[in-house]
FIPA-982691 format. One line per 8 residues: number of its first residue (from 1); their letters; for each residue x, y, z of N, C-alpha, C, O, CB. Coordinates in Angstrom, 1 decimal. Glycine has a CB too. Layout:
BEGIN
NUM = a = X/Y/Z/X/Y/Z/X/Y/Z/X/Y/Z/X/Y/Z ~ ...
END
This chain:
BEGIN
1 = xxxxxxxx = 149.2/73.2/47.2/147.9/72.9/46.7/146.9/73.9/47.3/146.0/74.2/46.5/147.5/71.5/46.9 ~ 146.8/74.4/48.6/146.0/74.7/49.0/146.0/76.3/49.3/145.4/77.1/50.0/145.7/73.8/49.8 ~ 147.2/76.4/48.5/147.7/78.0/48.1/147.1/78.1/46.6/147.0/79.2/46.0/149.7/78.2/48.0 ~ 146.9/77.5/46.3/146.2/77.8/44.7/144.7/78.0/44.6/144.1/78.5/43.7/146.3/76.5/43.6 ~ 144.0/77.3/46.2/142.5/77.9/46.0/142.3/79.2/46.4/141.2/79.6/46.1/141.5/77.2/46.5 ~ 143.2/79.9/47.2/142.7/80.8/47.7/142.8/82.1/45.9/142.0/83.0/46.1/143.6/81.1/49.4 ~ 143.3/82.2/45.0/143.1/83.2/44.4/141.9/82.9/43.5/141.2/83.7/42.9/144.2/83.6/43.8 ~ 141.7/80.9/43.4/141.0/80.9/42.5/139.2/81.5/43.3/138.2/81.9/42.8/141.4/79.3/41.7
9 = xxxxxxxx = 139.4/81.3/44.7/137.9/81.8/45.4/138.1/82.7/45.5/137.1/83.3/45.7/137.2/81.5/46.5 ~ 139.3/83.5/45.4/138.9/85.1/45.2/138.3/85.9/43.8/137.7/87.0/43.6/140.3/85.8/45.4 ~ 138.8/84.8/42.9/138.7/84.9/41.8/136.8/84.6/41.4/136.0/85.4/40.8/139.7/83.9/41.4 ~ 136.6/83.4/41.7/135.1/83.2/41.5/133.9/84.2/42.7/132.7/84.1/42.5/134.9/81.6/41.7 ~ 134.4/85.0/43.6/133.8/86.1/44.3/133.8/86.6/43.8/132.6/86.8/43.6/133.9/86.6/45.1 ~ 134.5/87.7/42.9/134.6/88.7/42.1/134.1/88.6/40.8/134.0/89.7/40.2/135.9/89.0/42.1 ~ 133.5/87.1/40.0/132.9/87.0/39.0/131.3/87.0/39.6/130.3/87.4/38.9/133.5/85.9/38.4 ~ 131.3/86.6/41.0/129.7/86.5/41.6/129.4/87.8/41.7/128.3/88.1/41.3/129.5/85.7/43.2
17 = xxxxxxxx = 130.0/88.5/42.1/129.6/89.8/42.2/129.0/90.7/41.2/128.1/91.5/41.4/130.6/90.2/42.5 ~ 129.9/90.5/39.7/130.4/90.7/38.6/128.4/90.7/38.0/127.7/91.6/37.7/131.9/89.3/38.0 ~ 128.1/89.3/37.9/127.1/89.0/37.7/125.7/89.4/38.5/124.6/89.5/37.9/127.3/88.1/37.6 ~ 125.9/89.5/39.8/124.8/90.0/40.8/124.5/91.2/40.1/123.4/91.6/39.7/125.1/90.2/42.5 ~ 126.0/92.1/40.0/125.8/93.8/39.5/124.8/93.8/38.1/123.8/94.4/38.1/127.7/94.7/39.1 ~ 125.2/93.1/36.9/125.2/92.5/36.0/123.2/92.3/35.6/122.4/92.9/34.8/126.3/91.2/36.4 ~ 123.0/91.6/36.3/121.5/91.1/36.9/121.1/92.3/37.2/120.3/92.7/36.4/121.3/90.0/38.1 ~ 121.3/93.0/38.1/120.9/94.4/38.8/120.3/95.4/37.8/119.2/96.0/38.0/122.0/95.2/39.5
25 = xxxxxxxx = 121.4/95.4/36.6/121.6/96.4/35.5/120.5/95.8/34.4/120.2/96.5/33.5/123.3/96.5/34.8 ~ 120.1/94.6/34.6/119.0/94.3/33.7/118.2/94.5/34.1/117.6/95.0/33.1/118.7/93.4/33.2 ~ 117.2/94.5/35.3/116.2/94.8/35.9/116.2/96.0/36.2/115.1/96.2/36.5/116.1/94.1/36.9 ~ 116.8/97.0/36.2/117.0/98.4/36.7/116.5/98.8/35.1/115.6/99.6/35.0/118.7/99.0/37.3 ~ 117.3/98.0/33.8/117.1/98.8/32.6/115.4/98.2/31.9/114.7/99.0/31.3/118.8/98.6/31.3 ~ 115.0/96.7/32.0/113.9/96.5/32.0/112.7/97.4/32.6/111.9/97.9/31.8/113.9/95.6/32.4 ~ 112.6/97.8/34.0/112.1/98.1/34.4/111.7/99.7/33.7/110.8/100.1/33.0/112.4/97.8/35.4 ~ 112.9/100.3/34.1/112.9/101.8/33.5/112.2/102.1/31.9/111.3/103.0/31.7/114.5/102.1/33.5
33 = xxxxxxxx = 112.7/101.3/31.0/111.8/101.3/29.9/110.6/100.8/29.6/109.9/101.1/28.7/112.3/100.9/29.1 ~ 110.3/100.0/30.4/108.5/99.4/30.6/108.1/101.0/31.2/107.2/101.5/30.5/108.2/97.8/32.3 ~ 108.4/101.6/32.1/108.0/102.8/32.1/107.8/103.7/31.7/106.9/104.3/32.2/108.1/103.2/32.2 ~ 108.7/104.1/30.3/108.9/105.2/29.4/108.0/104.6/28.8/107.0/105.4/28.7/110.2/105.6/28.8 ~ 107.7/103.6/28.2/107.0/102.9/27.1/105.7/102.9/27.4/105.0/103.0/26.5/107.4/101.6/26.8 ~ 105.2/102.6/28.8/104.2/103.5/29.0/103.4/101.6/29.5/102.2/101.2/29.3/103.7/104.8/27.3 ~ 104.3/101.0/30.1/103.5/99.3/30.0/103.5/99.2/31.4/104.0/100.0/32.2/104.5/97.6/29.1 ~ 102.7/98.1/31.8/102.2/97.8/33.0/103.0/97.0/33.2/103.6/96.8/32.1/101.0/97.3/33.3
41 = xxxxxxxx = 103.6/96.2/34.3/103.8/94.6/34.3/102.9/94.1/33.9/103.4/93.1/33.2/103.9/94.0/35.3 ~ 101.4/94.1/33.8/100.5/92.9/34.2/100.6/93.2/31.8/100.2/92.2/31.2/98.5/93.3/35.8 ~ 100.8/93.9/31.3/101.1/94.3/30.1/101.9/93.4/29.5/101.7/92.5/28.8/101.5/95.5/30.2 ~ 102.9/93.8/29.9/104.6/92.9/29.9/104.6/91.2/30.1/105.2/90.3/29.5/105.5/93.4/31.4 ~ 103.8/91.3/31.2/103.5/89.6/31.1/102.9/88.9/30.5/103.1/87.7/30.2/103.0/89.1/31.8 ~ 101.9/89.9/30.2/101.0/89.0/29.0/101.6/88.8/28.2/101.4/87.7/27.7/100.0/89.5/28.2 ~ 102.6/89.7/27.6/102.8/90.0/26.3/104.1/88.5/26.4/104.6/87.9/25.4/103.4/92.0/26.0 ~ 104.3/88.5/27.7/105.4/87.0/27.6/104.7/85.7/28.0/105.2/84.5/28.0/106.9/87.2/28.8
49 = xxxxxxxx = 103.5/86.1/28.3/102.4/84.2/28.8/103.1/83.9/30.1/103.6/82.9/30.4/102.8/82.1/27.3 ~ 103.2/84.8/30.7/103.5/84.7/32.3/102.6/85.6/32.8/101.9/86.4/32.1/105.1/85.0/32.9 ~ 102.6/85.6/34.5/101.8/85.9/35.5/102.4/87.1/35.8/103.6/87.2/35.4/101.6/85.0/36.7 ~ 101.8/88.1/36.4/102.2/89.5/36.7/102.8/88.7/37.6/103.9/88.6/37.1/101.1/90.7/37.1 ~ 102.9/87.9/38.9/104.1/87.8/39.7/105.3/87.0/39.2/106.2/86.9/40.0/103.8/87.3/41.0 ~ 105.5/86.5/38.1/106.2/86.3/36.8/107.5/87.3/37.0/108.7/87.2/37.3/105.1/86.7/35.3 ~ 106.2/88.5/36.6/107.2/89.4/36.1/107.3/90.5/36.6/107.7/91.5/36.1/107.2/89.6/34.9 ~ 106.9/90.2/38.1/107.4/91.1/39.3/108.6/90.3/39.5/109.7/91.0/39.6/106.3/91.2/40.7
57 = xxxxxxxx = 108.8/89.1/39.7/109.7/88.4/40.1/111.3/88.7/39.3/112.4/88.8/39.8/109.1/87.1/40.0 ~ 111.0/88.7/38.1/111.9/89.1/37.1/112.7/90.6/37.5/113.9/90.8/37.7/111.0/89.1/35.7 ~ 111.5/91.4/37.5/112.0/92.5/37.8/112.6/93.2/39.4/113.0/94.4/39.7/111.1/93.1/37.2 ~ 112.4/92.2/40.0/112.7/92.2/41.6/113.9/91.3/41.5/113.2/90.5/40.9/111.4/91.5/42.7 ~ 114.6/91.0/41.5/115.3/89.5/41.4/115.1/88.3/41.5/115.7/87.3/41.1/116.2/89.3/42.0 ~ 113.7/88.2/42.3/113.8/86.8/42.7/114.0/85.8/41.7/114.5/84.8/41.8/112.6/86.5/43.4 ~ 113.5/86.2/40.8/114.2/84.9/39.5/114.8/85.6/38.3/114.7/86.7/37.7/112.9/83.7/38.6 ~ 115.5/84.8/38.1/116.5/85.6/37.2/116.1/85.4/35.1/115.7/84.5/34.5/118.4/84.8/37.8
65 = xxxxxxxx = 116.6/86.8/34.9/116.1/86.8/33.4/117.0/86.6/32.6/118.1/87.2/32.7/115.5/88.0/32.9 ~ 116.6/85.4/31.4/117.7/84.9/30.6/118.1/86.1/29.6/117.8/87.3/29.8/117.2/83.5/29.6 ~ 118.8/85.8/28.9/119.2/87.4/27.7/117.7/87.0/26.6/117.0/88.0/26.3/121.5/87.1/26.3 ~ 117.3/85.9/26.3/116.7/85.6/25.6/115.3/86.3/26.0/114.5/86.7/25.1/116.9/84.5/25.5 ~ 115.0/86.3/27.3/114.0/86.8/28.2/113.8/88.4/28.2/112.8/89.2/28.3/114.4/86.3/29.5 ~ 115.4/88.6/28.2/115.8/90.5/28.1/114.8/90.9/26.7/113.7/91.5/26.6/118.0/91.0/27.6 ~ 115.7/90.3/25.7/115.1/90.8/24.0/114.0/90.7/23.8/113.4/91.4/23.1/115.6/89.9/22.7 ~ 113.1/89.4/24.6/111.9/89.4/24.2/111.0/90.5/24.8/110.0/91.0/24.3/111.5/88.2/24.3
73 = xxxxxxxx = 111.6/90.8/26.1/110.7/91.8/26.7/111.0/93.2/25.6/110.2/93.8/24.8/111.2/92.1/28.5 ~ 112.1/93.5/25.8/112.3/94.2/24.5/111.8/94.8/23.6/111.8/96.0/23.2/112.5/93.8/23.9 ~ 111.0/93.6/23.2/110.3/93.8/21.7/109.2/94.2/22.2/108.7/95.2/21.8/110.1/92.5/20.7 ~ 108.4/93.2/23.4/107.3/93.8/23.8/107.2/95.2/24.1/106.2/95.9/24.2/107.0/93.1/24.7 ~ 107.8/95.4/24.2/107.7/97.5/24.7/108.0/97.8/23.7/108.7/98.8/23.8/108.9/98.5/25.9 ~ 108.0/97.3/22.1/108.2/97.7/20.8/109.5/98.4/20.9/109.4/99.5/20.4/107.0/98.6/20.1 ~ 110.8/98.2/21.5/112.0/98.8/21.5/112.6/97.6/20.5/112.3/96.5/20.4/112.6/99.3/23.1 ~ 113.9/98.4/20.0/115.1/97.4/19.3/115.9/96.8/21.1/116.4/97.6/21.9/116.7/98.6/17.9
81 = xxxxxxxx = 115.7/95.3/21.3/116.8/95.2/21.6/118.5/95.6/21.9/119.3/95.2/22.8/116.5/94.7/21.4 ~ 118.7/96.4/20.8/120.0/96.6/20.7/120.3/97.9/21.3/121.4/98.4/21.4/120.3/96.5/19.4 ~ 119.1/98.5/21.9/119.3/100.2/22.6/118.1/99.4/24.5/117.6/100.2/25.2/118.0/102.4/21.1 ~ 118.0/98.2/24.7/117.9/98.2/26.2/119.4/97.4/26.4/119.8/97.6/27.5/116.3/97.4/27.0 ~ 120.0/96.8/25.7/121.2/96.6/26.1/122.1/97.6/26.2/122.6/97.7/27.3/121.7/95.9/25.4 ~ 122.4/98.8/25.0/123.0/99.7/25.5/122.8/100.4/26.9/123.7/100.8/27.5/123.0/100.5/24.7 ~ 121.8/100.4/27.2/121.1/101.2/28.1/121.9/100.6/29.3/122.6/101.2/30.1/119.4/101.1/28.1 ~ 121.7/98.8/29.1/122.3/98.0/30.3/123.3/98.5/30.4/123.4/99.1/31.4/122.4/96.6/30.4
89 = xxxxxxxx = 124.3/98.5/29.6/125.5/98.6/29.8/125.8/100.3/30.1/126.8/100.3/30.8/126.3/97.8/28.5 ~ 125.5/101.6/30.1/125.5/102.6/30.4/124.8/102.6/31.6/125.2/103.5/32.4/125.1/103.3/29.5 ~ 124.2/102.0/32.0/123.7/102.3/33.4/125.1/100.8/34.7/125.7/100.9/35.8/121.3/101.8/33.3 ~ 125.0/99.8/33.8/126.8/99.5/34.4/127.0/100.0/34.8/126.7/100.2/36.0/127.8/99.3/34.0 ~ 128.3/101.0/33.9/129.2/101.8/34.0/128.9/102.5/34.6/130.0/102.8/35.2/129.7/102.3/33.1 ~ 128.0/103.3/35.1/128.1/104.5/35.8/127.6/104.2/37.3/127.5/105.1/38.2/127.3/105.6/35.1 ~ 127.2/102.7/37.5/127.2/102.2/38.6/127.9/101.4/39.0/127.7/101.0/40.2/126.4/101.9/38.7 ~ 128.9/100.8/38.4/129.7/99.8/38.3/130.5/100.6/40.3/130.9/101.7/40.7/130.8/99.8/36.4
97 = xxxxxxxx = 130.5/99.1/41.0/131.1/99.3/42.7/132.5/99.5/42.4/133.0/99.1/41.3/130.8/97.8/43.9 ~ 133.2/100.0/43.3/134.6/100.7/42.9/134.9/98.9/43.4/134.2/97.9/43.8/135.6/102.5/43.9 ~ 136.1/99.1/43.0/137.2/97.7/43.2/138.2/97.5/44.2/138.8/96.5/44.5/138.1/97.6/41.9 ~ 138.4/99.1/45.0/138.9/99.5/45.9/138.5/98.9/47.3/137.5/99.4/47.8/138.7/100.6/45.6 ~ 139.2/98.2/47.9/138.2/97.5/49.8/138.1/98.5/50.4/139.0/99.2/50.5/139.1/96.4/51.2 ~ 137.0/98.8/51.0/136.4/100.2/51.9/137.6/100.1/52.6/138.4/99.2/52.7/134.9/100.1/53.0 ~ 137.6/101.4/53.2/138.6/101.8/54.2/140.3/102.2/53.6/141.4/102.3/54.3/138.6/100.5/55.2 ~ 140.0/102.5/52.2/140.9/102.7/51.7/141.3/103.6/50.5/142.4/103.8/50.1/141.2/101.8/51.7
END
């Protein structure tokens, strides 16, 4: 029995992780296009009826952004949702942590 938790907590570490990275890649790709787009936070927030530390927070991690939260920012920077997701997911991939345990 207690040979079966150890893959399954290896298992749920590697999904925690999965998602920390995951989270990272939304705030890295939020941010970056609020930039190009030429918006403030205090812009961005409005544009969502939250507080600039709202959406410092968002974009810092301290609280985390639903997908629903992603699209809507989105829109606010007049972008298609469907190219800051690509974006998320291209900036993933090319950051994605090797899988490999240091030292090896």
């Amino acid at each position: 029995m207690h040979q079966d938790r150890k893959p399954k907590e290896a298992q749920a570490a590697k999904i925690d992780r999965r998602i920390k990275h995951l989270d990272r890649a939304a705030r890295v790709t939020i941010k970056a296009h609020r930039d190009n787009a030429g918006k403030t936070q205090i812009e961005l927030a409005e544009y969502m009826g939250w507080t600039e530390d709202q959406q410092q927070n968002a974009e810092s991690g301290k609280r985390g952004l639903r997908v629903s939260e992603f699209i809507v920012q989105a829109e606010g920077m007049g972008e298609d949702p469907r190219v800051l997701f690509e974006s998320l997911l291209d900036w993933e991939l090319t950051h994605r942590p090797s899988s490999k345990p240091k030292g090896k």
